[in-house]
C-alpha positions as CSV (number, residue, x, y, z in Angstrom):
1,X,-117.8,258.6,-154.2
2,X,-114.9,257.4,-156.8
3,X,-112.3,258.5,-154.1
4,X,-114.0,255.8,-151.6
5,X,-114.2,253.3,-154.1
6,X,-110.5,254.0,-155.2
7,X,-109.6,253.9,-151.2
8,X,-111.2,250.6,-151.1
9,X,-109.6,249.1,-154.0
10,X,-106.2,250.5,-152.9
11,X,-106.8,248.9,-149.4
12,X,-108.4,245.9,-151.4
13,X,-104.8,245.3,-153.5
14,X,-102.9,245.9,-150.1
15,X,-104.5,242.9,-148.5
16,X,-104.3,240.6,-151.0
17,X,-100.5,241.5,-151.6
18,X,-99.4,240.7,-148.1
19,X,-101.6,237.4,-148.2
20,X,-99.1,236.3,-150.9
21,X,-96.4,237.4,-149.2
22,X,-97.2,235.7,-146.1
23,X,-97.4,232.8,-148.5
24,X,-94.9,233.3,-149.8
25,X,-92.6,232.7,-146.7
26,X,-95.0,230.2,-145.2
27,X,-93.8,227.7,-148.2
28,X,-91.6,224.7,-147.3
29,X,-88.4,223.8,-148.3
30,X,-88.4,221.6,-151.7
31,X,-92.1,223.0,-152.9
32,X,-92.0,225.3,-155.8
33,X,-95.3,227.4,-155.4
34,X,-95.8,228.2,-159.3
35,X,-95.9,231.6,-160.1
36,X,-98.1,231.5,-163.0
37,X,-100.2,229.2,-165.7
38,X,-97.8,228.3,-168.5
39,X,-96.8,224.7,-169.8
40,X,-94.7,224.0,-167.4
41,X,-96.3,225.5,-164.3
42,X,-100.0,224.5,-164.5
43,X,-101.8,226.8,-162.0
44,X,-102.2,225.6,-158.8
45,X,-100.1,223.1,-158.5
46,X,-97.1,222.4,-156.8
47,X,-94.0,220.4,-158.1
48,X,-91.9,218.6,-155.4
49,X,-87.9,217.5,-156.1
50,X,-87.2,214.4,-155.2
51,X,-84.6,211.7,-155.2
52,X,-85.8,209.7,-158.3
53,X,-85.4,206.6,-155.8
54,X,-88.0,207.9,-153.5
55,X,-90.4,207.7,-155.7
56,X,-93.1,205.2,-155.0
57,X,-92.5,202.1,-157.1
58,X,-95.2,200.2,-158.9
59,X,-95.4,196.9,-158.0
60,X,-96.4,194.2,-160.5
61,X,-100.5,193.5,-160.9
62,X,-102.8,191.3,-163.2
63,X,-106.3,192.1,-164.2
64,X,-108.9,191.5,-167.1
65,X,-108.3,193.2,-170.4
66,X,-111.7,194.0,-172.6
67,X,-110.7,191.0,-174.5
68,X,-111.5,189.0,-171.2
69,X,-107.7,188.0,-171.1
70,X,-105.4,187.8,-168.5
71,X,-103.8,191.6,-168.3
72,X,-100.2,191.1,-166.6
73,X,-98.3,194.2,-166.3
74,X,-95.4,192.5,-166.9
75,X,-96.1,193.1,-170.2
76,X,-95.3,196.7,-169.7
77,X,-91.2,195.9,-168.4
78,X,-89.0,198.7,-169.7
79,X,-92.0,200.7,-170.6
80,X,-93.5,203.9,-169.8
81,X,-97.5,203.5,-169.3
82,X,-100.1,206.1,-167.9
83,X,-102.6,204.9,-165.4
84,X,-106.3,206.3,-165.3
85,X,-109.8,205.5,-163.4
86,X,-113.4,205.5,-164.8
87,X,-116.6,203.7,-164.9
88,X,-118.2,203.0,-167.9
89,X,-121.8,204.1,-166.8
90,X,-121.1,207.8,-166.1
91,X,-122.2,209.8,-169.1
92,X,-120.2,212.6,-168.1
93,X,-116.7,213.2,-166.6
94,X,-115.5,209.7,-167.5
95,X,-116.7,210.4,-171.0
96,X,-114.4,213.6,-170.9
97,X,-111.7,212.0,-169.6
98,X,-111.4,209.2,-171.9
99,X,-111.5,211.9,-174.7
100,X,-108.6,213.4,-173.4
101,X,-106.8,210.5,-173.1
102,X,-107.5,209.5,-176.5
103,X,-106.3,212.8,-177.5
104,X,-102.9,212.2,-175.8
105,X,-102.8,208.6,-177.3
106,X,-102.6,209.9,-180.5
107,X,-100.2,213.3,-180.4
108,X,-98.0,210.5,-178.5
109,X,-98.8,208.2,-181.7
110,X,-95.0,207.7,-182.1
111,X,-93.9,207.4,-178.5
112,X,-93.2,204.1,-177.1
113,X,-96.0,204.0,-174.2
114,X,-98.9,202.8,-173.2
115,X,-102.6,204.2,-171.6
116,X,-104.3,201.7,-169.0
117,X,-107.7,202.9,-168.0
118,X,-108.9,200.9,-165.2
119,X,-112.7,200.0,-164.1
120,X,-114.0,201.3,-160.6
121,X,-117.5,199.6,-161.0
122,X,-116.1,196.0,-161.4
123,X,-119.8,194.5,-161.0
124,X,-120.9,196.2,-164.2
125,X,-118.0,196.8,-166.4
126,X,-117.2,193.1,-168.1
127,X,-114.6,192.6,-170.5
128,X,-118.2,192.3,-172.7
129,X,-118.8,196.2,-171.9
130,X,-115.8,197.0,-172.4
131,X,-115.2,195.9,-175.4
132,X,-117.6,198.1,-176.6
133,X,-116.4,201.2,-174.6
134,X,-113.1,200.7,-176.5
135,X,-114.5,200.7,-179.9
136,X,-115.8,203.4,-179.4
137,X,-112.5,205.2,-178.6
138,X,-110.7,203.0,-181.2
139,X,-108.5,201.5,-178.8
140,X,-106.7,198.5,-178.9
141,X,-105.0,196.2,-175.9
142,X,-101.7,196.9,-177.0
143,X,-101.5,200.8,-177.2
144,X,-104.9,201.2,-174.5
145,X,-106.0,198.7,-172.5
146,X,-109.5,198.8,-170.5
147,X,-109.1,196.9,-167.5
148,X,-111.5,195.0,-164.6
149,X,-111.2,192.4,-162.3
150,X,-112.0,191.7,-158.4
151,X,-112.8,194.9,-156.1
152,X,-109.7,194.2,-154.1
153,X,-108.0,194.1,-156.6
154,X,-108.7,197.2,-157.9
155,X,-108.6,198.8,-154.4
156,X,-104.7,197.0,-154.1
157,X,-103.7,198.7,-157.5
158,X,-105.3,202.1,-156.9
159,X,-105.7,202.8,-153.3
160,X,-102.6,201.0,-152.4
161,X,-100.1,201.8,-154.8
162,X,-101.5,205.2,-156.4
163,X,-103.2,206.5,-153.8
164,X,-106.3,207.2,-155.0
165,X,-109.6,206.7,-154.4
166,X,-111.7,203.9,-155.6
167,X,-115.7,203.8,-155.7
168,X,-118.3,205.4,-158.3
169,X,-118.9,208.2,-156.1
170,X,-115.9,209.8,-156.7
171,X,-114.1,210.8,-160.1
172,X,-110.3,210.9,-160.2
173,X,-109.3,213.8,-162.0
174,X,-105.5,212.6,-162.8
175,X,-103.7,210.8,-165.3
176,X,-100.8,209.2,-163.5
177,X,-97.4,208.4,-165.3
178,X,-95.3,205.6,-164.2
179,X,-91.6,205.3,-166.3
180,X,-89.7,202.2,-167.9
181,X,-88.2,201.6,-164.2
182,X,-91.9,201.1,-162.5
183,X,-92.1,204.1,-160.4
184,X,-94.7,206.2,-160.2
185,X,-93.1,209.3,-161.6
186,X,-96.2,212.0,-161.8
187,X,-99.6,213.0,-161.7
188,X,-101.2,215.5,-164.2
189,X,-104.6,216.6,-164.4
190,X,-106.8,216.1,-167.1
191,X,-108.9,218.3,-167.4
192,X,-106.2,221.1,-167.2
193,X,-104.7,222.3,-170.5
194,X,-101.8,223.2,-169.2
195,X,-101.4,220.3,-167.2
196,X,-102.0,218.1,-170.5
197,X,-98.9,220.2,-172.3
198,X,-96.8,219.3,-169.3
199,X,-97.9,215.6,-169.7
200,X,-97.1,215.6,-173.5
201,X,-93.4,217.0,-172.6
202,X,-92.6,214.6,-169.7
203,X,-94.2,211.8,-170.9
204,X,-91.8,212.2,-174.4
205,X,-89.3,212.6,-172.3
206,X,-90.0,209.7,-169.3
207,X,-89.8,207.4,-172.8
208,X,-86.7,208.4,-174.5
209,X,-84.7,207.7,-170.7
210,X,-81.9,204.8,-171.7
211,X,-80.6,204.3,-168.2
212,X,-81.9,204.3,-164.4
213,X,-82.0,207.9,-163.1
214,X,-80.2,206.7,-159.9
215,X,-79.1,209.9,-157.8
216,X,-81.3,212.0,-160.3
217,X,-83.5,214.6,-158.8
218,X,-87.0,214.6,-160.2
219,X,-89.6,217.6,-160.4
220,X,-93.1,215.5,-159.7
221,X,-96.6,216.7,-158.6
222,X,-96.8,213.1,-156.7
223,X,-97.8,214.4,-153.7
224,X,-96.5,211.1,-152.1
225,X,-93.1,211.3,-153.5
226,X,-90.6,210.9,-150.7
227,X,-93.0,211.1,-147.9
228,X,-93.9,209.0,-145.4
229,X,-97.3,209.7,-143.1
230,X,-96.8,210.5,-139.6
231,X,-99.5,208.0,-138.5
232,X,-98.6,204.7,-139.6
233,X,-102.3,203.5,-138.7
234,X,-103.3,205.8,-141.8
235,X,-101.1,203.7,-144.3
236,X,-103.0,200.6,-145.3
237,X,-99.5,198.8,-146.7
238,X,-96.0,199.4,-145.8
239,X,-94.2,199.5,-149.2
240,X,-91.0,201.7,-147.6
241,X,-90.1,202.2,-143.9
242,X,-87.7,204.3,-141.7
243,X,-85.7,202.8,-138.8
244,X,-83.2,204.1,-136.1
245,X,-79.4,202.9,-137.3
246,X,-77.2,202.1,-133.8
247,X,-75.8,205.3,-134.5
248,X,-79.2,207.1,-133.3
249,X,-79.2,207.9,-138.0
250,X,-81.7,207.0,-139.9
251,X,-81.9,204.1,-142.5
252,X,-84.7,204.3,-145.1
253,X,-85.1,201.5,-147.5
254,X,-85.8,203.6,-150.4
255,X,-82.2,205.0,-150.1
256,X,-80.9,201.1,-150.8
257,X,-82.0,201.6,-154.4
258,X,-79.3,200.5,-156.5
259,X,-78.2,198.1,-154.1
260,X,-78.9,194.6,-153.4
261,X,-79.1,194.0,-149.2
262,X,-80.0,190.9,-147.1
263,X,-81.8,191.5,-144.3
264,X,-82.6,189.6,-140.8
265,X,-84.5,190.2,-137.9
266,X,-83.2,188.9,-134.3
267,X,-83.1,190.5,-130.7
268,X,-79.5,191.2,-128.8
269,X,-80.3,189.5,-125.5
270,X,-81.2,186.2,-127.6
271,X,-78.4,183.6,-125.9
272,X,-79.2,180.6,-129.2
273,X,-79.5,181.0,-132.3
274,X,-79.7,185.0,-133.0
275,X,-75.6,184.5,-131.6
276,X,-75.4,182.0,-134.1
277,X,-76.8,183.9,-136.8
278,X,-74.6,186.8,-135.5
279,X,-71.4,184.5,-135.7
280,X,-72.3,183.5,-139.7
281,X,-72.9,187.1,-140.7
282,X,-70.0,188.1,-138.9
283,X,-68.0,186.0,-141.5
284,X,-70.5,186.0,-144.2
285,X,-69.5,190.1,-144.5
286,X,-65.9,189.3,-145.1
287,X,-66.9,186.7,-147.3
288,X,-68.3,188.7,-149.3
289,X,-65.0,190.7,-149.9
290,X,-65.4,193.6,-153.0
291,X,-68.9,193.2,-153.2
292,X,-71.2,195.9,-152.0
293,X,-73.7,193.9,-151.2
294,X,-74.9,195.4,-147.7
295,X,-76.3,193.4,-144.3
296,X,-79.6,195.5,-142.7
297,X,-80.1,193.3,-139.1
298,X,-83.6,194.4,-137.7
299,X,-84.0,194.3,-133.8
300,X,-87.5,192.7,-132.4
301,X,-87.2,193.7,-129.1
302,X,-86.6,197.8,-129.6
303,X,-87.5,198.6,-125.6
304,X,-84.3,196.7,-124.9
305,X,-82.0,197.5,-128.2
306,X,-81.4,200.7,-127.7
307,X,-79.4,202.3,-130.2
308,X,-76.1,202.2,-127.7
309,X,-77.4,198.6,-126.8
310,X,-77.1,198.0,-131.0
311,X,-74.0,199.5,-131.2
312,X,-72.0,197.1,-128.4
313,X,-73.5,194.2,-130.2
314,X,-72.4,195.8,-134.0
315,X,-69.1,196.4,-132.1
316,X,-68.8,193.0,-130.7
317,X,-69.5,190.9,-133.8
318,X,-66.9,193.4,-135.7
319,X,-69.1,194.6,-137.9
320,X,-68.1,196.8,-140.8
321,X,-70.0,200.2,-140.3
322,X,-70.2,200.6,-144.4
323,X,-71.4,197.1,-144.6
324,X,-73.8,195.6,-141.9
325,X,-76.6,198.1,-140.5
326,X,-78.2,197.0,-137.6
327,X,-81.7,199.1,-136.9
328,X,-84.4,199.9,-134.1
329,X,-87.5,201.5,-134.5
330,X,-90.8,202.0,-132.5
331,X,-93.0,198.6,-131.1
332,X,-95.8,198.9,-133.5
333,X,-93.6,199.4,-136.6
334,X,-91.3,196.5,-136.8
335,X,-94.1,193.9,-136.8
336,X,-95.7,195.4,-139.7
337,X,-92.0,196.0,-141.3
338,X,-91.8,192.1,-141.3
339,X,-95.0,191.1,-142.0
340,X,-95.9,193.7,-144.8
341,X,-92.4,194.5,-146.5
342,X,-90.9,191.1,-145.9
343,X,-94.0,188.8,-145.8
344,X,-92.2,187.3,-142.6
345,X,-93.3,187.1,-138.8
346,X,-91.2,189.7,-136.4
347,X,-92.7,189.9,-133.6
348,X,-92.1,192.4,-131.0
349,X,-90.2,191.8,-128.2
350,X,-88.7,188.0,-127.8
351,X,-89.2,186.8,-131.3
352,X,-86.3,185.5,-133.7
353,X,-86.0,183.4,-137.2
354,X,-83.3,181.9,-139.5
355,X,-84.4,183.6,-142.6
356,X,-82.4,186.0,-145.0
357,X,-84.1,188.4,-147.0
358,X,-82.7,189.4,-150.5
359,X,-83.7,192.6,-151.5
360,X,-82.7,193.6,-155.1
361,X,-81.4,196.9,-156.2
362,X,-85.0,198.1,-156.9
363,X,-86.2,197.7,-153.3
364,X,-87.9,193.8,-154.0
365,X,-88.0,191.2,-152.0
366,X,-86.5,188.2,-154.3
367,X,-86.1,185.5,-151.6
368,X,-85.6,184.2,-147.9
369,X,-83.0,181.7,-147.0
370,X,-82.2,179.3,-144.4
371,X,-78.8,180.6,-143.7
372,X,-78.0,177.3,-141.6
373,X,-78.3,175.3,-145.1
374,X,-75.7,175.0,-146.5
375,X,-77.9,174.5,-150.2
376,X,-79.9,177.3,-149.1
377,X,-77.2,179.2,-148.6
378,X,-75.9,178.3,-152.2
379,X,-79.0,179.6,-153.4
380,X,-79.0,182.9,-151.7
381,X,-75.5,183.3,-153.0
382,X,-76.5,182.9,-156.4
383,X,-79.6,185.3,-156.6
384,X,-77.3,188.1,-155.1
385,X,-75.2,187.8,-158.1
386,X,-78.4,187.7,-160.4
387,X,-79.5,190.8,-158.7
388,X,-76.4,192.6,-159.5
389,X,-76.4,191.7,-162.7
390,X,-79.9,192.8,-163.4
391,X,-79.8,196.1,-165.1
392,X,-83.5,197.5,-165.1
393,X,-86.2,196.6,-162.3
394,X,-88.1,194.2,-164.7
395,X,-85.4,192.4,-165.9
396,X,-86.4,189.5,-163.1
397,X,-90.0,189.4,-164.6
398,X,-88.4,188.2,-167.7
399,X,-87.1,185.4,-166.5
């Protein structure tokens, strides 16, 4: 009887050891499957390295503090802040998790950042309620700040930019880090000790940074760091997009951080005023002269501008290669590129406008401009020197 039950645990230990194995090899390239609980591998996660510029940004959002004032996260420029979910009314897990949170508020006592705990039952939790829900935590607006406002709004800020899920019926077991430079730099769970050490360390760490980690590689758990889904009907918001480059490469926008670009959007077979707007950006590049400040021209009518096709037209209007990108991309992208990243119509297929874009070296839209006026033009000019001089991604919201 104990040599069968040694058999099976032999054959038990065999199994299991070439499931890891096959696991082992079945892991893609860049994800670190962590071999073990400790404070810096928290078990079961994964950590993904990343371009620090990939990394989703954060884009700027006002709510209701449990004072009943205005909440602008502007307020938070050049610092780092962690981002949580609850609802007052559960007695439970949202009790838990504000625990922990208060426990990291104050081992962090001396670190410059700030906790934001944000409301997914808008209809019940008024500034009034709270109010009270911070006192009992001791929490004040400036170090914690309880937060409500309109559904959307919440949705916008959570579903939108972090990714999560927003209703009562589902508790968000992460406390999400965003650093001085508004990206959304990692996710730890709370409810993990480990987890919590690991938060503690980068955290300390995401606070003490004095300059942008431009061309850093960053070890996250944000699953959506650097991704983009393959079904762009599944992303409710285009905050970043790839396009095809008229040398069949690829141009994503989240590789132009640290750069300010102007962008346009015009089709190749246009005889009027895209060939005008070609003519002006031809000599707006040399213009330009020393500056890096790069052109991205964006193609309406992608069945026709081919890559080849983009590449005569780059050719004929002499354009640098280093300087002025022009891009293609599939039908159903490119409308939703102008409209959501550029707040502009681009229509596919025979569609055209005057507008520059101004993007600024953290991937934000500053501006659009007439180039065909002249004091427009001036303008445009003048925030692309304001954008270079800018040294953090929040320096604009100062202004």
């Amino acid at each position: 009887m104990s040599k069968a039950i040694s058999t099976i645990l032999w054959v038990a230990v065999a199994v299991i050891g070439g499931f890891m194995l096959a696991r082992s090899f079945s892991t893609g390239p860049n994800v670190v499957e962590l071999p073990g609980p400790s404070a810096e591998n928290p078990p079961g996660a994964k950590i993904v390295d990343v371009p620090w510029e990939h990394l989703p940004s954060i884009d700027r959002f006002k709510l209701t503090d449990q004072n009943g004032d205005e909440f602008d996260s502007a307020k938070l420029a050049g610092k780092a802040y962690a981002v949580s979910f609850f609802f007052a009314e559960c007695p439970s897990t949202c009790r838990d998790l504000n625990a922990q949170v208060q426990r990291l508020n104050q081992q962090l006592k001396n670190t410059d950042i700030t906790f934001v705990s944000v409301s997914v039952d808008p209809e019940r939790d008024t500034p009034e309620i709270l109010n009270r829900y911070a006192q009992d935590y001791g929490a004040t607006v400036d170090r914690w700040a309880f937060l409500t406002g309109q559904m959307y709004q919440l949705k916008q800020l959570g579903e939108q930019q972090f990714r999560v899920v927003i209703d009562r019926d589902h508790h968000n077991d992460n406390v999400l880090l965003v650093d001085k430079w508004g990206r959304y730099r990692d996710r730890f769970k709370w409810d993990d000790p480990y987890d919590m050490k690991r938060f503690l360390a980068k955290a300390k760490a995401v606070a003490a940074e004095t300059e942008v980690p431009l061309k850093q590689t960053i070890s996250t758990r944000n699953a959506m760091a650097g991704h983009q889904p393959a079904d762009l009907n599944t992303v409710p918001f285009i905050r970043e997009f790839r396009l095809t480059t008229s040398d069949n490469g690829t141009f994503y926008s989240k590789d132009m951080t640290g750069s300010v670009w102007i962008a346009n959007f015009f089709f190749t077979s246009c005889p009027t005023i895209c060939q005008k707007q070609a003519d002006y950006l031809q000599g707006l590049q040399n213009r330009l002269g020393d500056q890096p400040t790069k052109i991205v021209s964006i193609t309406t009518d992608p069945v026709t501008d081919r890559p080849e096709v983009l590449a005569k037209y780059a050719a004929d209007h002499a354009a640098d290669a280093s300087r002025w990108i022009f891009c293609t991309g599939e039908s159903a992208l490119i409308p939703r590129v102008g409209a959501e990243f550029f707040s502009a119509a681009a229509k596919s297929g025979a569609h055209h406008a005057s507008d520059l874009f101004v993007v600024d070296r953290w991937g934000v839209v500053r501006g659009k401009f007439d180039w065909q006026d002249s004091t427009a033009e001036a303008k445009m000019l003048e925030l692309i020197e304001r954008c270079w001089e800018e040294k953090t991604p929040h320096d604009y919201l100062q202004q």
